[in-house]
Backbone as JSON Lines, residues from 0, in Angstrom:
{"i":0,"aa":"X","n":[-74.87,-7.05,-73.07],"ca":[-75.84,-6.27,-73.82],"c":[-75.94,-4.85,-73.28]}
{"i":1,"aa":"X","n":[-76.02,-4.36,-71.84],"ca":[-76.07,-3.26,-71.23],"c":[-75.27,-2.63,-71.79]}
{"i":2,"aa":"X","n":[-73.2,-3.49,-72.09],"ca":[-72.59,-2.2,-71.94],"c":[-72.48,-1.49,-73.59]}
{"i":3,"aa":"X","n":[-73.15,-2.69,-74.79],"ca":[-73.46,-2.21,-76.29],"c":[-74.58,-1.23,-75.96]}
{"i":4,"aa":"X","n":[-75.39,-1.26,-75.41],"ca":[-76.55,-0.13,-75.29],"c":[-75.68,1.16,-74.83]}
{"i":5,"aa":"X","n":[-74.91,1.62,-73.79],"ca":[-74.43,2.36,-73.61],"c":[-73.28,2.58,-74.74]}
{"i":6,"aa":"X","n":[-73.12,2.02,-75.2],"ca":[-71.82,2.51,-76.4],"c":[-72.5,3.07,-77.74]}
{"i":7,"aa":"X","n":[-73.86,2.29,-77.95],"ca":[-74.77,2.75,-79.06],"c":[-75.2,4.09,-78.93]}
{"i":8,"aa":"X","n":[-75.79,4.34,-77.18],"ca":[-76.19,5.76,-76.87],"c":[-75.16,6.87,-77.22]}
{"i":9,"aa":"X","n":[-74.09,6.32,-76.35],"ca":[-72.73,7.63,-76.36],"c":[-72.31,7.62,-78.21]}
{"i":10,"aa":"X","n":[-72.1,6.75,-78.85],"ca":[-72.38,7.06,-80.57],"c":[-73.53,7.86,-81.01]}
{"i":11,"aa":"X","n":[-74.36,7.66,-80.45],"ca":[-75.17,8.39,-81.27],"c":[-75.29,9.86,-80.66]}
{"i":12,"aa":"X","n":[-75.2,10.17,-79.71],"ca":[-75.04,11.81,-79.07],"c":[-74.08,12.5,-79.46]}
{"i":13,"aa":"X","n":[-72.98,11.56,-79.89],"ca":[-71.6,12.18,-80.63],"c":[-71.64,12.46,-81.33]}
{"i":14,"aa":"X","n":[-72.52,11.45,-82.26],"ca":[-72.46,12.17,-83.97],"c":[-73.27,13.18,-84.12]}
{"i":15,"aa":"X","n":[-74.67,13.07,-83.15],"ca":[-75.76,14.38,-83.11],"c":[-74.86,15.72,-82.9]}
{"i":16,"aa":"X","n":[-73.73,15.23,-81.96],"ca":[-73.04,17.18,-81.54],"c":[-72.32,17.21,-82.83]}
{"i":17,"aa":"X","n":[-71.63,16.4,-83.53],"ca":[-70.3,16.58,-84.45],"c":[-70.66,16.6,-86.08]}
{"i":18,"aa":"X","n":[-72.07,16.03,-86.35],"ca":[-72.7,16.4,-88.14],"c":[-72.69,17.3,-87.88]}
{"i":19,"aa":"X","n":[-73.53,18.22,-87.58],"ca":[-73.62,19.35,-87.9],"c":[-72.5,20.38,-88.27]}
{"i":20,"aa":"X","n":[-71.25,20.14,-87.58],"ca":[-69.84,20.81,-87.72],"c":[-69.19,20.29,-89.05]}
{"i":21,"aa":"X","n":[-69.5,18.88,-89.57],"ca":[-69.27,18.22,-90.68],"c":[-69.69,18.82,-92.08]}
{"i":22,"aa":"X","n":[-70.72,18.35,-91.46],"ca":[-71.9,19.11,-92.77],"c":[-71.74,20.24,-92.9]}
{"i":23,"aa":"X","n":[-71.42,21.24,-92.55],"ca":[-71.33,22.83,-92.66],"c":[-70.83,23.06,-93.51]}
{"i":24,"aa":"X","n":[-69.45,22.91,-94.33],"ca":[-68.63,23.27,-95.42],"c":[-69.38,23.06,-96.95]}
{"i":25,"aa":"X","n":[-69.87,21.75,-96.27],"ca":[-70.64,21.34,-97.7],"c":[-72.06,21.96,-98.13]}
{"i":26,"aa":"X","n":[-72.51,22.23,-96.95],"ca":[-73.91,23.38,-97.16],"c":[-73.27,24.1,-97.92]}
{"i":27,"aa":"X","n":[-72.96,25.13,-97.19],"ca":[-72.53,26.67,-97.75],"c":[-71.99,26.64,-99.11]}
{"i":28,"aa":"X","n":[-71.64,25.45,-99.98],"ca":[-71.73,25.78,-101.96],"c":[-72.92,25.77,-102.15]}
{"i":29,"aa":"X","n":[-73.61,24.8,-101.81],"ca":[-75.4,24.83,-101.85],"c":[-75.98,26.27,-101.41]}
{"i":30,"aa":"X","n":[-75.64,26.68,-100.3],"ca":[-76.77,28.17,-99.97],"c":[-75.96,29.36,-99.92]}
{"i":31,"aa":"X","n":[-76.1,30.08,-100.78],"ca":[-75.04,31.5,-100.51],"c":[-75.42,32.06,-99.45]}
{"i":32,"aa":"X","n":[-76.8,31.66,-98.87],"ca":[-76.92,32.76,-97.46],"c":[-76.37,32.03,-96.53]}
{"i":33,"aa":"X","n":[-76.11,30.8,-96.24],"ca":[-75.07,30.17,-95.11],"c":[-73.65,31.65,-95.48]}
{"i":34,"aa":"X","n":[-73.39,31.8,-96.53],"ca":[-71.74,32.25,-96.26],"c":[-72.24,33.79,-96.01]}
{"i":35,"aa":"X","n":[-73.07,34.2,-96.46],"ca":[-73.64,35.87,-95.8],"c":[-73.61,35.5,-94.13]}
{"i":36,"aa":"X","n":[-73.91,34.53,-93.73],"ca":[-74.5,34.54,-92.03],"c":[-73.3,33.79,-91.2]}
{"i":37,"aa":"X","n":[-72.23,33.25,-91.97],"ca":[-70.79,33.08,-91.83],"c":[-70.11,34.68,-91.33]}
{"i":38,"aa":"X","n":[-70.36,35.26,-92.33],"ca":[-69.56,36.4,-92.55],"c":[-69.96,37.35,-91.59]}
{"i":39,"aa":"X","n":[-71.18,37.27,-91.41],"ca":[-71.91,38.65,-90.32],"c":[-71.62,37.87,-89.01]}
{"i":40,"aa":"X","n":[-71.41,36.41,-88.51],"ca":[-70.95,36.38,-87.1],"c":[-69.51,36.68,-87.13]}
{"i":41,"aa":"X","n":[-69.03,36.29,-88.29],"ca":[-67.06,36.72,-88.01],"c":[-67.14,37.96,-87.58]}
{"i":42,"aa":"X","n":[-67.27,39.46,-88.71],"ca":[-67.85,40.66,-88.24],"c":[-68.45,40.93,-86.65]}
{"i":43,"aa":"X","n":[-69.29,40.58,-86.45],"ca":[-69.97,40.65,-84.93],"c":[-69.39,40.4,-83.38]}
{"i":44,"aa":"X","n":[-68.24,39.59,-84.25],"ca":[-67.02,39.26,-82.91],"c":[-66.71,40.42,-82.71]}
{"i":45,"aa":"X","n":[-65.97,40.88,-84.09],"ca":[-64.74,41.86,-84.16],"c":[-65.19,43.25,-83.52]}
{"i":46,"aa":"X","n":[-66.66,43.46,-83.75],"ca":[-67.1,44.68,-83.25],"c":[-67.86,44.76,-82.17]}
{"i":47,"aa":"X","n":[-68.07,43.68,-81.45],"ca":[-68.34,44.22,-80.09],"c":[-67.52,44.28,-78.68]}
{"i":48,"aa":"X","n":[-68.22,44.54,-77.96],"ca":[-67.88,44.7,-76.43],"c":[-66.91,43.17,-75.93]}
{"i":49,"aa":"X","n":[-65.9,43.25,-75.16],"ca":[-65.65,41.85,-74.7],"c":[-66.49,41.48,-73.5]}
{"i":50,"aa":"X","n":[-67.38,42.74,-72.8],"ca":[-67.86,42.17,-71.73],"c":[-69.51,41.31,-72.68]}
{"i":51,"aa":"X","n":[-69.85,41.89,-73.65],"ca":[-71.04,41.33,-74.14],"c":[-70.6,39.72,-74.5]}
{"i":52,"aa":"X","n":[-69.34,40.04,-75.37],"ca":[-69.45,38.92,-76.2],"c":[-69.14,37.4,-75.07]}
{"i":53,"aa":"X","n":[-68.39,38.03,-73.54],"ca":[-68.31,36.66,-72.79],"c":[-69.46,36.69,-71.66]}
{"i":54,"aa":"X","n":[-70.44,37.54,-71.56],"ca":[-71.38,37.2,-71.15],"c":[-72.6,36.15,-72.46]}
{"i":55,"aa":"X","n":[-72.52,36.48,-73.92],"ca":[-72.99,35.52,-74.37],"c":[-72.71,34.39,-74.49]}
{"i":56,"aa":"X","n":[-70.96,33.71,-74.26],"ca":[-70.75,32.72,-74.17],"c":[-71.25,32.2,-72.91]}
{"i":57,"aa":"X","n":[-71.43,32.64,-71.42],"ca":[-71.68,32.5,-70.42],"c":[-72.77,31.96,-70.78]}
{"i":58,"aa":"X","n":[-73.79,32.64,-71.37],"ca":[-75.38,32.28,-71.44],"c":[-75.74,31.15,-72.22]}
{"i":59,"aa":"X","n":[-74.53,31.05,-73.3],"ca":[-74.94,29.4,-73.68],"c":[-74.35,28.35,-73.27]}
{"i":60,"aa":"X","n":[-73.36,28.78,-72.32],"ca":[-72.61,27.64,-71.48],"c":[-73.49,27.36,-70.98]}
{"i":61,"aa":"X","n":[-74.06,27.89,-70.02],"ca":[-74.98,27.59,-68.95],"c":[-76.53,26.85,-69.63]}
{"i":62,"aa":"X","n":[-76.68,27.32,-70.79],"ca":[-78.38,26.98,-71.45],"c":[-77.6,25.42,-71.73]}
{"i":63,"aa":"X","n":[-76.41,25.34,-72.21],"ca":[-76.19,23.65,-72.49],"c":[-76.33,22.87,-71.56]}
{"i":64,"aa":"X","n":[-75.86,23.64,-69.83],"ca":[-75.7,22.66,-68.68],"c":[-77.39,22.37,-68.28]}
{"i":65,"aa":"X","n":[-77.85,23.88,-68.5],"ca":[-79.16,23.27,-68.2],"c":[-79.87,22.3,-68.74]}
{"i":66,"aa":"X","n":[-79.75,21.92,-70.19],"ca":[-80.4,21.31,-70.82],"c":[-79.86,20.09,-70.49]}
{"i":67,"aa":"X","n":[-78.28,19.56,-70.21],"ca":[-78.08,18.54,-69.62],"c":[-78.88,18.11,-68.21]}
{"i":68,"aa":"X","n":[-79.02,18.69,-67.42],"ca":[-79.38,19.16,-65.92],"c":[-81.13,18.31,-66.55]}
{"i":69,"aa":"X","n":[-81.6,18.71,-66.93],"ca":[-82.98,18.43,-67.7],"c":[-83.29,16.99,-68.0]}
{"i":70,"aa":"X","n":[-82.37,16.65,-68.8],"ca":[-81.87,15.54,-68.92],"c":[-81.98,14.83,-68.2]}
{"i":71,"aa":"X","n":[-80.53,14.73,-67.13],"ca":[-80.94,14.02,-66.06],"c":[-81.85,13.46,-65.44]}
{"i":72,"aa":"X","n":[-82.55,14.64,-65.01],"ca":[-83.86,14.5,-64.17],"c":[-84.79,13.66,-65.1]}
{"i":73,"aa":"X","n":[-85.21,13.86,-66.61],"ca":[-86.27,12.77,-67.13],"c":[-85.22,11.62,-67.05]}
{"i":74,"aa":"X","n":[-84.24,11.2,-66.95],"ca":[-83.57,10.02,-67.1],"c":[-83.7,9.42,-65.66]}
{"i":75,"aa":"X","n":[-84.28,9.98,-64.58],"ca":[-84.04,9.25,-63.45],"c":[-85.65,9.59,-63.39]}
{"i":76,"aa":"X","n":[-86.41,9.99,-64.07],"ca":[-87.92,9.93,-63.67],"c":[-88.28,8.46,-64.58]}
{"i":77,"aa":"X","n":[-87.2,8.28,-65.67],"ca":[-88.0,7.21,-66.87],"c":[-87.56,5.83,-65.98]}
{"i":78,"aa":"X","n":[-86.57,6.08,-65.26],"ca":[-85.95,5.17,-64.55],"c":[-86.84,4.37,-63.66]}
{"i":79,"aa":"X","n":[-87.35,5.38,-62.34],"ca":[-88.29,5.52,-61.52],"c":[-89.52,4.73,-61.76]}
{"i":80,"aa":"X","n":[-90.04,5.29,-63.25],"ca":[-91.37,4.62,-63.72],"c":[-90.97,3.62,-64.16]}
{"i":81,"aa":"X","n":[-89.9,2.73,-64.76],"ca":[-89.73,1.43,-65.18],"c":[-89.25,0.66,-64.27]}
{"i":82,"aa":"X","n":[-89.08,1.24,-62.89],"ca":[-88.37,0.24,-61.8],"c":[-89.27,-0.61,-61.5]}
{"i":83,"aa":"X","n":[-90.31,-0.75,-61.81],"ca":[-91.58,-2.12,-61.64],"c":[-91.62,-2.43,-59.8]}
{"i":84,"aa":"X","n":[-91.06,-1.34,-59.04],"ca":[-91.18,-1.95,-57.38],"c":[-89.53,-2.15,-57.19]}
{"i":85,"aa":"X","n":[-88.8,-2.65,-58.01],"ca":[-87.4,-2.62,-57.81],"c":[-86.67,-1.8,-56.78]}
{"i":86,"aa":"X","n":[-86.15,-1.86,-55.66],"ca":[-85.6,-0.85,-54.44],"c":[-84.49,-0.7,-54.99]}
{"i":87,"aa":"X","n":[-83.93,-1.12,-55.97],"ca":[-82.33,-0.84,-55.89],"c":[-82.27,0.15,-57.32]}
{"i":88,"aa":"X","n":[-83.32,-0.07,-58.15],"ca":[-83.64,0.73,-59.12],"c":[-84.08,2.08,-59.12]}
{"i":89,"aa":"X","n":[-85.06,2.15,-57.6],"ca":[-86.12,3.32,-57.36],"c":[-85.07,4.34,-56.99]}
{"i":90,"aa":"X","n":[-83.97,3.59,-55.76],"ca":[-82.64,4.7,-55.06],"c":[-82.15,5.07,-56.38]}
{"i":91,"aa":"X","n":[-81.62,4.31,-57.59],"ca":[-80.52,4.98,-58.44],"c":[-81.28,6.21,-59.14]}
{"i":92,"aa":"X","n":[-82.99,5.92,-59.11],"ca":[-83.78,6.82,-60.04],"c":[-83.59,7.71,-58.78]}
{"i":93,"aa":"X","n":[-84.45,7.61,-57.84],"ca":[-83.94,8.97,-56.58],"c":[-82.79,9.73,-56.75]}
{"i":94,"aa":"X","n":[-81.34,8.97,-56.79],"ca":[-80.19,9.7,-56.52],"c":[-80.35,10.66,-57.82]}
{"i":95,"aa":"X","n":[-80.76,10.02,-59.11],"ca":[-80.36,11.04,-60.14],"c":[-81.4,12.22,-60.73]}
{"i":96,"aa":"X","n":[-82.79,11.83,-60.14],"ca":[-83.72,13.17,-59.66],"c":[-82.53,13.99,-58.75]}
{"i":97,"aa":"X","n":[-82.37,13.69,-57.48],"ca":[-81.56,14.25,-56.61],"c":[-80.73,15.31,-57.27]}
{"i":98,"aa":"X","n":[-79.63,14.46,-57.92],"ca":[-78.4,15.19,-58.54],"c":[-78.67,15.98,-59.84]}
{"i":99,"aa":"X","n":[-80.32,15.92,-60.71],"ca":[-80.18,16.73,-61.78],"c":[-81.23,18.08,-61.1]}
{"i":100,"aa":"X","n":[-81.85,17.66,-60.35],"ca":[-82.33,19.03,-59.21],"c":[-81.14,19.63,-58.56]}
{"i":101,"aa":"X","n":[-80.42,19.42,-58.0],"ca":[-79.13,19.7,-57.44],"c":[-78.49,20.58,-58.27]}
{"i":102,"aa":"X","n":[-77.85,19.78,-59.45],"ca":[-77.36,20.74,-60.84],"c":[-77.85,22.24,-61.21]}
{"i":103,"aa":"X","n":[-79.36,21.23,-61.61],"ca":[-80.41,22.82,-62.08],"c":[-80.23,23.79,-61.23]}
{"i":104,"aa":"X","n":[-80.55,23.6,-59.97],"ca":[-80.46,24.78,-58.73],"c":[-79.06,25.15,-59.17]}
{"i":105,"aa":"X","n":[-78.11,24.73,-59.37],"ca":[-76.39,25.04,-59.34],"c":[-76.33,26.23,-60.08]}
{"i":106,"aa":"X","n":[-76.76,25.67,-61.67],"ca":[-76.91,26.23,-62.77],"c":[-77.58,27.29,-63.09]}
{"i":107,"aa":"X","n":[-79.19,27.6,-62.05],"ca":[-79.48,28.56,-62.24],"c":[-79.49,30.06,-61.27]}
{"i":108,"aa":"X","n":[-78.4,29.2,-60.04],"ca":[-77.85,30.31,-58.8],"c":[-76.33,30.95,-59.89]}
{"i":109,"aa":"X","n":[-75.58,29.95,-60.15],"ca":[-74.62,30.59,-61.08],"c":[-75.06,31.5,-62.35]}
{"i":110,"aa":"X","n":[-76.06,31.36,-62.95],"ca":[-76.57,32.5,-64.47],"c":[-77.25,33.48,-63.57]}
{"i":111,"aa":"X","n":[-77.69,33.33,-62.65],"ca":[-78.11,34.63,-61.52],"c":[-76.87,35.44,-61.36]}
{"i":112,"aa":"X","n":[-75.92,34.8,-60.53],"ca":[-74.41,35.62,-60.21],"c":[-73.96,35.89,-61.64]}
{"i":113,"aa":"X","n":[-73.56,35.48,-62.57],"ca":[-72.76,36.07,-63.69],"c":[-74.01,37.14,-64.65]}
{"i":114,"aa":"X","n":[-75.17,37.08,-64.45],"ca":[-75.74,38.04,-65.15],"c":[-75.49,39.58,-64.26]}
{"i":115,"aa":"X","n":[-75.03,39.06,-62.94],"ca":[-75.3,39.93,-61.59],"c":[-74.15,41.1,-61.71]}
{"i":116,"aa":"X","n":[-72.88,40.33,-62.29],"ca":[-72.07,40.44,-62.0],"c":[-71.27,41.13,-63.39]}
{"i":117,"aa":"X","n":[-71.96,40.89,-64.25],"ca":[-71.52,41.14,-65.87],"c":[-72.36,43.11,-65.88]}
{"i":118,"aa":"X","n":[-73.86,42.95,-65.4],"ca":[-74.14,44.26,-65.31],"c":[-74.15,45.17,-64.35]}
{"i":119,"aa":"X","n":[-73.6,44.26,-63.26],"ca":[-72.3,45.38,-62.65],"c":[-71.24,45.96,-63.23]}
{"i":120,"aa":"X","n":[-70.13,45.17,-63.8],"ca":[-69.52,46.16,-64.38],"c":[-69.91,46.94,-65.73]}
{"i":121,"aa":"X","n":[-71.16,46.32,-66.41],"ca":[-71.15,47.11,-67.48],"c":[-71.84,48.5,-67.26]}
{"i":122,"aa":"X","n":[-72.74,48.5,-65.49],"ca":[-73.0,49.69,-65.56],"c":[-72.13,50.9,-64.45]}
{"i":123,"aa":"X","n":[-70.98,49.89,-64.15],"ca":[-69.6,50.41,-63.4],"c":[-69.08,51.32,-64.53]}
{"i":124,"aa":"X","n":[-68.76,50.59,-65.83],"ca":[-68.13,51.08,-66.56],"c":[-68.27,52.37,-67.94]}
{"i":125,"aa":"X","n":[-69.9,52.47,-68.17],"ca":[-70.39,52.93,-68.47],"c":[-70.82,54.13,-67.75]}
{"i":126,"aa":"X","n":[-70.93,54.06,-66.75],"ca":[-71.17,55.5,-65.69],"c":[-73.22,55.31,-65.54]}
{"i":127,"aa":"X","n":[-73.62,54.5,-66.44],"ca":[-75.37,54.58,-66.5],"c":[-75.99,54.24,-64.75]}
């Protein structure tokens, strides 16, 4: 039964990341402003900066890890509170408080350095 619960979970997080990429084609006959707001991010690539446009990928790399990182941590707090006294339950909830505190700190010393480091050169390069 455990390992259908885990196969039900990982299905259903999959399809949550992958409708939305599905569904998209078929919106946009339905809403002409989906293909206006298509068209203005294609545009928006083409005309900016490469240091902007991979510091914004940076910033949502990192907002995804955090939100995983987040994750974690309520998954080893829900853990914690349902271990009923359980010692072997309370350590696995510990370790994964542990490791999604661990992460977060990771995650938010790294968006420190690459914000650090992105307006360094942009104000290297700019002369400001």
């Amino acid at each position: 039964m455990n390992k259908i619960s885990k196969h039900l979970v990982s299905l259903a997080i999959i399809s949550f990341l992958v409708l939305p990429f599905l569904a998209l084609p078929a919106m946009a006959q339905f809403d002409p402003g989906l293909n206006e707001v298509n068209a203005g991010l294609n545009n928006s690539l083409a005309n900016n900066d490469p240091r902007t446009i991979i510091g914004r990928v940076i910033n949502v790399a990192l907002g995804f890890l955090g939100v995983i990182a987040v994750g974690i941590i309520l998954l080893g707090g829900f853990k914690w509170m349902t271990a009923a006294g359980n010692e072997e339950k309370t350590a696995e909830a510990r370790k994964l408080l542990g490791a999604g505190v661990i992460g977060l700190i990771i995650i938010l010393a790294s968006w420190g350095i690459a914000n650090f480091v992105i307006n360094s050169l942009n104000t290297a390069v700019s002369g400001n």
